[in-house]
C-alpha positions, 0 to 999 in steps of 0.5 A: 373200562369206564371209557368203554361203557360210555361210548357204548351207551353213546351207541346206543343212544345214537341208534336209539336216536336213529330208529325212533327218527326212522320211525318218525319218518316212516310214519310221516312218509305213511300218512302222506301217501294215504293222504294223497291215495284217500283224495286223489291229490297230486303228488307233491302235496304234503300233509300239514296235520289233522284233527277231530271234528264234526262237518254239519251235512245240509242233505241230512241235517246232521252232525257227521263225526270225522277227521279234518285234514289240512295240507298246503293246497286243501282241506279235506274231511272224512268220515270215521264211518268209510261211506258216510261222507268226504269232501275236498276243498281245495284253498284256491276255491275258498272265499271266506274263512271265519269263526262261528259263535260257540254254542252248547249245540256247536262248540268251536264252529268254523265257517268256510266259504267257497267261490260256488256259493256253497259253505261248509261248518266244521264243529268241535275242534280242537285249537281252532285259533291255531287252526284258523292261522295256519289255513290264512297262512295257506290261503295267503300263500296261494294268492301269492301263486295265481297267474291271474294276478288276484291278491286274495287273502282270508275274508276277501274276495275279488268282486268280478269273480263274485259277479261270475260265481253264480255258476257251479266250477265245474270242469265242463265250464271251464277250459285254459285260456292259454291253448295254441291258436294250432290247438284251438283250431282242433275240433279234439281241443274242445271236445270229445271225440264221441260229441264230435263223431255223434254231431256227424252221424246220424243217431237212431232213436233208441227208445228205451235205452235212451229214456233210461240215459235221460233218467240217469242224467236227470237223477245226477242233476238232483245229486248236484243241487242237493250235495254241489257240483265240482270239486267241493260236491260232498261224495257220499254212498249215494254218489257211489251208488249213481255211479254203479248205475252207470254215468251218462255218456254227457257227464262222464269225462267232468266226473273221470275228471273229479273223481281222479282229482286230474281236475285239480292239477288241469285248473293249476296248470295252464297252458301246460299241455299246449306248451308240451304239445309245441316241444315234442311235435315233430321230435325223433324219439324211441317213444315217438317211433313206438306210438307211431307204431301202435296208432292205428292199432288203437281201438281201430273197430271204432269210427272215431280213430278211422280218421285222421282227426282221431289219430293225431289227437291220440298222437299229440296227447301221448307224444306230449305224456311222453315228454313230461315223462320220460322215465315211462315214456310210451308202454304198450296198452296206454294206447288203448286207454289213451283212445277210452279217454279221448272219447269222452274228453278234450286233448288237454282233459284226456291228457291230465288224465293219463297223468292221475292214471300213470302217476297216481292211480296205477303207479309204475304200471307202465314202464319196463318192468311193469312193477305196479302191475307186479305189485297189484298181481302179488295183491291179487294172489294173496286175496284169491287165498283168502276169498278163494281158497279152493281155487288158489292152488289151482289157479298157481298151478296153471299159471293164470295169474300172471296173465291175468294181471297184464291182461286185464289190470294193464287195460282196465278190462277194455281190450277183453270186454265188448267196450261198453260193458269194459266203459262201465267199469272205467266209470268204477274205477276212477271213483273207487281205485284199484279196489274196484278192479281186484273185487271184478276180478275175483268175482270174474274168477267166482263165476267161473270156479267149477270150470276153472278147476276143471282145467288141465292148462293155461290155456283152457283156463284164459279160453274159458275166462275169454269166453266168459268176458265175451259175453259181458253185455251192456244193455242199457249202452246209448252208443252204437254198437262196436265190433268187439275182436272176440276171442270165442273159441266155438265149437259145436256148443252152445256159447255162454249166457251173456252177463250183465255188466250191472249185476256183475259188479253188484256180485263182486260188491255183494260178495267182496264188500269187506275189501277196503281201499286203506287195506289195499293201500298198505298192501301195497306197500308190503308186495312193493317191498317183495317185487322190488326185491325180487328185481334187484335179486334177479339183477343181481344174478343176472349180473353175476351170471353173465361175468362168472366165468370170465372172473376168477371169483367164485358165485357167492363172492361176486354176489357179495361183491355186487352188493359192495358195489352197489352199496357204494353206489346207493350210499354216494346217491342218499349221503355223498355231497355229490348227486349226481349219482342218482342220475347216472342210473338210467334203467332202460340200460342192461343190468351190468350198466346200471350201477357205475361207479366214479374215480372217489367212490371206486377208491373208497372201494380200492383201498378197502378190499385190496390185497395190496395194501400199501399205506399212504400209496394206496390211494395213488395205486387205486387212481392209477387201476381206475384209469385202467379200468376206465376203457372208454374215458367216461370217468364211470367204471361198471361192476364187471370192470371194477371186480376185474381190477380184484381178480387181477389182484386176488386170483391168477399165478405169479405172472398175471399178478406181476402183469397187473401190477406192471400195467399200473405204471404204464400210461394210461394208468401212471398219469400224465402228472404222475410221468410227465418225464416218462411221457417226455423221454418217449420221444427218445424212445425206439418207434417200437417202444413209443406206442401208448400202452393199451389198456390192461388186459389178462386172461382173467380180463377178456373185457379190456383188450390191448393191442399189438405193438407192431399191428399198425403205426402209431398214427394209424393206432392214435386215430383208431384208438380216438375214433373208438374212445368217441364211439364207444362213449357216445353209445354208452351215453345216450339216451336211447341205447343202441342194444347192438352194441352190447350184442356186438361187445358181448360176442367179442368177450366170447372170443378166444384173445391170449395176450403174451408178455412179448406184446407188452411195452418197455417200461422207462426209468421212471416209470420203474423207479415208481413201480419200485416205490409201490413194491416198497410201500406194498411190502411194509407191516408183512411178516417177512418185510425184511426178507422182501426188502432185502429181495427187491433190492437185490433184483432192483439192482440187477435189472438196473444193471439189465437197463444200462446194458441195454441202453449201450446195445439198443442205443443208435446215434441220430441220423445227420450229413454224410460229411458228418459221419466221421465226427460222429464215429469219433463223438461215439468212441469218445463217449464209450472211453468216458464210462469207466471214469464216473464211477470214481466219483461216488461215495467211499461205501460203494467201493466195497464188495457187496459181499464184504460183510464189514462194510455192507452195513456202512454202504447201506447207511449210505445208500439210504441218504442216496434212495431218498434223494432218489426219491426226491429226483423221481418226484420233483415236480409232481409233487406226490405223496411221500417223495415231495421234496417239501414234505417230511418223510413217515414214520414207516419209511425212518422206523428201521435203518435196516429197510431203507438200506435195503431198498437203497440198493436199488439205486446205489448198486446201478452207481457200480456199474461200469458202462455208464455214458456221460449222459447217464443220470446217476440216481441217488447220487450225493449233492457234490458229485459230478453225476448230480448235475443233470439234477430231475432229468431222467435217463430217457435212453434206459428201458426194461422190459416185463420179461426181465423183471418176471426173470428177476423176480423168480430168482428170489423165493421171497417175492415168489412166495409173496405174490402166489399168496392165497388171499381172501376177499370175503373177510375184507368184504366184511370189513366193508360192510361193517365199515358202510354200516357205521358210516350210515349210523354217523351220517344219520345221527349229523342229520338229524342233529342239523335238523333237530 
């Protein structure tokens, strides 16, 4: 008892240990994604730690309370108020780094310096040594980084970049040294399309339009002399404020560049894209045919991709993402926002900008399943209930939110609005995220109640929405004027006012301004959880629909079998040594191939939820049905082969399940290991009885097919069977998967196939003495254990005796000379009058009857000694398991004299047999006897056949009642679950101690 509760309190201990670890994690794993989202820093940046302080403001002399926040690659500082102020200084701009003189005024000030000439005082931190060394730790880490070969440390720096200082780091000023002479030779290289096409054409005076772009311009430059230009600029309420107003078209790429952070990861990697640009030109992929198609479907009203200049930028720049990303690769729509950034950027600044779009900003918008899009659409519901609630219901109603979501979100309004007004909001969102795109939409929706509810369908909701949006004007645009593919839809009326493009964001701030971006940010978080889940569920009965009718389970044990298997799946992923698992997952496949599962993992599984548990020999068993499973020898098994293996063991009559079993010790699923004397008797064997046996197939199994014996020659059936091994692996291995394969496959399962008994092999000596092995291990802890040995023994024996008969009939002499035929009659005769003389060689206690009840226990003692050098001559040289020669035998097999001499009579009772040939191995025999001499060889002229051993084994109710056993899978599916939950307790407590 005292025992108990204190493995009980280990247990709780270990998963109250587990929970605050997960929680630890989960924190930090929060923070940091905050962290990046709140900066817009690259992904692999980590957040070292934070802490309270106060950054003097030079542009309104004060003191501005916030967090300062220091990762491996930048400091950054926040506002506790959201728009007050917050900055980002990334450590390969920083010069200087020093300690300030304390004051009443200012305690704890730090000073730091930066290459721009700008400093920045942080006040009232707390351990400011500490901090101090961990940022020199940092900046000497960076050094160490740069390509340029600078060795710059805390307080140095170099004295040319000193001489080169004087001018801001601004994006504009700056282009990678290392571009292709091919991409230096592009005009796109250097500029944007728009500055190219402007330089070309002639521009018409605009007057006051372009008065009021020349204010704007001159309004920025004020900005960046009073708060810094740059990466290091102090971003404000002003700053957003510029930004509603409009960017002018000469500054707008630098600040998309700034305000997305893809500036950041442009400047630390140089030459990245021309090297991209290099490797993927010119190479065949499924994205590259997709952007082909959709290049001149690209914004084609505008003059800038009328020409071939503009096409290959677009080309080379989503070729290259395409490249670097082949999880996304090419979607749909990113086309569109590809030619946006084109206009207004260089390749390389256009192409590090779909990089922040695609992996930062908009995460997971484009790729199959569009989750992003999901996630933000779920967001976008849940904030028309809150702010709209009158018309929540109606908009579920019609169905427009789904729509909506794909069509405005996917291209940033820029494939429903006229371009300029469509331009404004880009300009928003990559200052204020997604926040700003949910607060238009709503305002969208606002603008547009009364008529929306006023609806009767999805389609006069998105008419009414479409004509709206047409009518979205900018009036202050400086650029020519694009032709817009309006989806007005007139008719006789008068068309909508026209909405200014200014005032409506102005409403959708006016009234949505509590939206937070933080807010949206955990938001996401949750629906995230919500779509993925509802993926895998819809997966899941994807899956389990497509398999039911064929597998003998029902509905609701598939489904739990699925989440076993992926479980297993999973688990091999975070916790097996091996991953190799996380990336044999490729989700551009259906489904069914989504999930595999390898030789170790399926066993695990085997030995599990078998209704044959047989000991020790589980494992062998377990090996022997992956292999029969495996149909295209790519070592993987998908779900629907591995709960077919279950169904041929849990559902089924009495033949099925006897069919299964006979299969695992045929080849493919005995190994060549497991039967090299089966494989090697072959050779003796009839031509009709030498083909390789096919894969195991049932009624319940129409997935896995076996061919006809007779249906061509071995050589025609060895090279068919190679060529679809090769074909069948390449396509289920590629990259790109070939969907008519899966069609065709699907329309062959649809197909009526019936395999009799007839078209199965005979099985060999061997191969049926290990076929007896599994029935005796198979048959230990049952409740009629003895019954069932006394059974097997008694058809063992009888089939047996089948064999050496049929060995006598079937038996031909081998072809020779004319001349030698005589001989040969006279070898044959010679060899027929030997056979009664054997016998007479073997032990006393086969002399007895069977049925002489004196002497049956004395045979069976006996037998007993000659089963397990049975044993030993079965498994001499393969070393497996029970029956090697150098490893003692279990407790079960001595437990009870009564077993193993039942079971002896498998191998005594074939030694009473009176037509055995001198070349007849004797199995079991005594050390001394004569018949011992072959020592391991095995008869290689016997062979049964499945239909002989089905006869036999209805002679005896036991086996009947045996196999015809109803089993249930779902308490073993228990067991599993339980058995995986315990496994993953374990796990995590070992790694947290390692890492504690």
């Amino acid at each position: 008892m005292g025992q108990d509760i204190q493995e009980l309190a280990g247990c709780n201990a270990m998963c109250g240990f587990k929970q605050e670890r997960y929680s630890r994690d989960l924190d930090a794993r929060a923070k940091n994604e905050c962290y990046r989202a709140t900066f817009r820093l690259p992904k692999d940046e980590r957040l070292d730690g934070h802490t309270d302080c106060t950054l003097w403001t030079p542009f309104n002399k004060m003191h501005i309370p916030g967090q300062m926040f220091i990762s491996n690659n930048y400091i950054c500082f926040a506002s506790k108020e959201e728009e007050a102020c917050y900055l980002i200084i990334p450590l390969r701009e920083v010069t200087v780094v020093e300690k300030a003189d304390s004051s009443s005024v200012l305690p704890s000030p730090l000073s730091i310096s930066t290459k721009s000439k700008m400093t920045f005082l942080f006040a009232n931190l707390k351990d400011r040594d500490f901090l101090v060394q961990r940022i020199s730790d940092f900046l000497q880490k960076t050094s160490a980084k740069k390509t340029h070969g600078n060795r710059e440390k805390a307080g140095v720096m170099d004295p040319a970049q000193e001489e080169g200082s004087d001018l801001p780091a601004s994006p504009s000023s700056t282009l990678s040294s290392s571009l292709t002479s091919f991409l230096e030779e592009a005009p796109t290289a250097s500029h944007g399309l728009l500055k190219l096409f402007q330089k070309n054409s002639s521009i018409e005076f605009l007057g006051p339009k372009e008065a009021k772009e020349k204010m704007k311009e001159e309004s920025w430059n004020i900005h960046f002399f009073e708060y810094g230009r740059g990466m290091c600029m102090y971003r404000t309420a002003k700053t957003r404020e510029l930004v509603l107003k409009g960017i002018p078209e000469n500054l707008r790429g630098e600040l998309w560049l700034l305000f997305s952070g893809a500036w950041n990861e442009m400047v630390t990697h140089p030459g990245y894209y021309s090297e991209l640009v290099e490797k993927s030109m010119g190479k065949q992929s499924v994205a590259a045919e997709e952007i082909e198609r959709d290049l001149h479907r690209s914004m084609p009203e505008h003059p800038a991709f009328q020409n071939a200049m503009g096409i290959a930028a677009l080309r080379r720049v989503l070729t290259a993402y395409a490249y670097r990303n082949p999880t996304i690769g090419y979607c749909q729509a990113m086309n569109i926002v590809t030619s946006v950034l084109l206009l207004y950027g260089n390749e390389e600044e256009a192409f590090w900008l779909l990089v922040a779009l695609c992996e930062r900003m908009l995460p997971d918008y484009y790729n199959t399943r569009v989750v992003g899009a999901l996630v933000d659409q779920g967001i976008f519901e849940e904030l028309t209930r809150e702010f709209l609630p009158q018309l929540s219901e109606k908009m579920q109603d019609l169905g427009v939110i789904s729509t909506i979501s794909l069509s405005w979100f996917l291209t940033l309004f820029l494939s429903v609005m006229p371009f300029e007004s469509a331009v404004v909001i880009v300009d928003c969102f990559f200052y204020e995220g997604i926040k700003l795109i949910l607060q238009v939409s709503l305002a969208i929706l606002d603008a547009n109640m009364e008529q929306l509810l006023n609806c009767s369908d999805e389609g006069e909701a998105m008419t009414v929405l479409g004509r709206y949006l047409d009518n979205v004007v900018n009036k202050q645009s400086v650029s020519p004027p694009i032709p817009h593919l309006h989806a007005l839809l007139t008719s006789g009326d008068e068309p909508p006012p026209e909405i200014d493009i200014f005032e409506l964001l102005k409403t959708s701030y006016e009234k949505f301004s509590s939206l937070r971006s933080d807010d949206i940010e955990q938001m996401r978080f949750k629906q995230r959880l919500k779509v993925i889940q509802s993926l895998e569920d819809t997966a899941k009965r994807s899956v389990v629909r497509a398999i039911s009718s064929d597998i003998g389970f029902s509905m609701e044990e598939l489904e739990e079998l699925y989440m076993v298997f992926k479980a297993k799946y999973l688990m091999s992923c975070y916790w097996g040594n091996n991953r190799m698992s996380a990336i044999r997952r490729d989700q551009s496949l259906p489904y069914l191939e989504q999930y595999r599962i390898d030789g170790n993992q399926f066993r695990d599984l085997f030995v599990s939820l078998t209704p044959w548990a047989c000991g020790s020999h589980t494992p062998v068993l377990a090996g022997r049905m992956f292999r029969l499973l495996d149909e295209n020898k790519d070592s993987l098994i998908n779900f629907k082969e591995f709960v077919t293996g279950m169904s041929g063991m849990y559902h089924g009559d009495l033949t099925e399940k006897l069919k299964v079993l006979y299969k695992l010790h045929l080849p493919p699923a005995l190994s060549t290991e497991e039967a090299e004397s089966a494989l090697e008797a072959a050779h003796y064997f009839p031509e009709d009885l030498s083909t390789e046996v096919s894969p195991f197939v049932s009624d319940l199994d129409l997935f896995l097919h076996c061919e006809t014996p007779e249906a061509a020659s071995p050589e025609e059936k060895e090279g068919s069977r190679n060529g679809d091994f090769k074909e069948k692996r390449e396509e289920k291995g590629a990259n790109s998967p070939d969907y008519r394969y899966y069609l065709q496959m699907w329309a062959s399962e649809k197909e009526s196939k019936k395999e009799t008994i007839k078209d199965l092999p005979k099985m060999s000596q061997e191969q049926f003495i290990e076929l007896c092995k599994t029935l005796y291990n198979m048959f230990s802890e049952d409740p009629v254990e003895q019954e069932l040995y006394h059974a097997i023994a008694t058809v063992a024996s009888l089939l047996l005796r089948i064999g050496e008969v049929g060995k006598k009939f079937s038996s031909r002499p081998p072809k020779k000379p004319e001349g030698n035929s005589a001989s040969n009659e006279q070898d044959l005769t010679s060899e027929e009058e030997s056979l009664p003389s054997e016998p007479r060689h073997t032990s006393a206690g086969e002399q007895h009857s069977p049925m002489d009840p004196e002497h049956k226990a004395g045979g069976d003692m006996q037998s007993g000694k000659t089963l397990r050098e049975s044993q030993l001559v079965s498994e001499e040289g393969r070393g497996e398991g029970r029956g090697s020669p150098s490893q003692p035998l279990s407790d079960d097999e001595t437990k009870d004299d009564m077993s193993m001499s039942s079971y002896s009579m498998v191998s005594t009772s074939s030694l009473q047999c009176e037509d055995i040939a001198d070349d007849t191995v004797l199995v079991g025999c005594e050390a001394g006897s004569p018949a011992s001499r072959y020592g391991s060889t095995v008869d290689t002229d016997w062979s049964i056949s499945f239909e002989q051993i089905l006869a036999s084994i209805l002679t005896e109710t036991a086996l009947v009642n045996f196999f015809e056993k109803k089993a249930d899978i779902g308490l073993k599916i228990k067991e599993q679950k339980k058995m995986e939950r315990q496994f993953s307790s374990s796990s995590d407590y070992e790694l947290s101690s390692i890492s504690g």
